[in-house]
N, C-alpha and C positions, 0 to 999 in steps of 0.2 A: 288409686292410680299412683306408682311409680316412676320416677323418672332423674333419672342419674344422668348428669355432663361434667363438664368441667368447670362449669359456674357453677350448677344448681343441682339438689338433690330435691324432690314434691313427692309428698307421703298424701295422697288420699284413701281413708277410707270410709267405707258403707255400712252404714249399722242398720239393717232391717227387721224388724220381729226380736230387738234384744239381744241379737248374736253378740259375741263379745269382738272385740277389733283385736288386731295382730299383737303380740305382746308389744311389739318394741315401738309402737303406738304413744308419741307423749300426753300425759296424762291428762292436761289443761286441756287438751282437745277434745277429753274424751268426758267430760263430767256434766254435760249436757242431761236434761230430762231423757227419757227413753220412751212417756208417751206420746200417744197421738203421732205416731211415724207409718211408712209405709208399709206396703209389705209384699212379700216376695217365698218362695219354697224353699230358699236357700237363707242360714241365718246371718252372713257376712259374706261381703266379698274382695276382694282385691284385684282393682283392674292394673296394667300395667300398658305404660302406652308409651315408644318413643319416638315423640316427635318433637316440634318446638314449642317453645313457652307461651305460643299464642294460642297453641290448641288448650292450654289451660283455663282459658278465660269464657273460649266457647265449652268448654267439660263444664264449667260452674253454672255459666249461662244455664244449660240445659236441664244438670241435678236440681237451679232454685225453681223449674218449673213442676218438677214432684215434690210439692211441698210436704213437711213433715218426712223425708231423710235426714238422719243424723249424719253428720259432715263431719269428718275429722282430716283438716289440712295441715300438715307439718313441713316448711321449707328449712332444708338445712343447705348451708351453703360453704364451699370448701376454697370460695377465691382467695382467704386467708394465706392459701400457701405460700405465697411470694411477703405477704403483710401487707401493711397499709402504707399509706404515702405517707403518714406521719411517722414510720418507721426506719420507713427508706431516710427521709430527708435529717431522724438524728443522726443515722448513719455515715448518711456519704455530706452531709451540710448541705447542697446542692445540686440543681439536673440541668441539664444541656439546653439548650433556647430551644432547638429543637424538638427536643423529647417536652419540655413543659408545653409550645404550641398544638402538637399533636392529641399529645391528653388531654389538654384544656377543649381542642376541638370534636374529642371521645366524650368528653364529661355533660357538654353544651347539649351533643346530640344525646344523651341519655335524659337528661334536664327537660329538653323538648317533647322524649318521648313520657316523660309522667306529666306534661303538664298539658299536652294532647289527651292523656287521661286524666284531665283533672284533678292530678293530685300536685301536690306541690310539699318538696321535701321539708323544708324549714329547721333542719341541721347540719350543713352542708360545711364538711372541715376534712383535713387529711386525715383525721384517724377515721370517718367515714369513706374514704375513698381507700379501693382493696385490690390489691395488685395480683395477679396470674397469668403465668408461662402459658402460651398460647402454645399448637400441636409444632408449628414452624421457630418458637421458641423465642419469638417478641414478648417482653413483660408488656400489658395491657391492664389502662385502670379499670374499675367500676365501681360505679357508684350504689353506696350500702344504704342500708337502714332505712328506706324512703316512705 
């Protein structure tokens, strides 16, 4: 499964009967055993799916119920483009009352949304916070590495 935005890039692939995975496939993902997997007529595939990043969680859901697929998940993410908030801030020294309440109340709700999943970040600094031009051309933070 592919899936390109302006946050997020999600490389899934399917390794059935040994097929080999796409070249540009990284390799930590792919060094996994190759027995005891499923199997299928086709010896790899590559799904391609756009929609949003919740449908990824139900797509996991589903593959951990065939057990023995080889799973190769690769997130690349491009929010860098703008940089981080630690790079703004040696920059410019400074951001507006305004603009810091707004991100902080962007940041909080990102915060709520991993700890609704149970995760809890426990690195939480500007150079993990990653700034990107929105399509209407608001810089918007988010929150990295979690």
């Amino acid at each position: 499964m592919a899936r390109d935005t302006n946050e997020t890039k999600i490389q899934i692939a399917l390794n059935l009967d040994g097929g080999d995975f796409p070249p540009d496939t990284d390799s930590r993902l792919t060094s996994a055993k190759e027995e005891g997997h499923a199997s299928q007529a086709s010896k790899s595939q590559i799904i391609s799916v756009n929609t949003g990043i919740g449908f990824l969680d139900h797509m996991l859901h589903a593959l951990a119920k065939h057990a023995g697929w080889s799973l190769a998940l690769n997130c690349k993410g491009d929010l860098h483009k703008k940089g981080s908030l630690e790079e703004l801030l040696d920059l410019a020294g400074h951001l507006e009352v305004g603009k810091v309440r707004a991100w902080t109340r962007d940041l909080l709700d990102a915060l709520n949304f991993l700890h609704n999943k149970s995760v809890v970040h426990q690195d939480i600094h500007t150079g993990n916070i990653l700034l990107f031009r929105e399509p209407t051309g608001e810089v918007v933070p988010k929150l990295a590495d979690a």
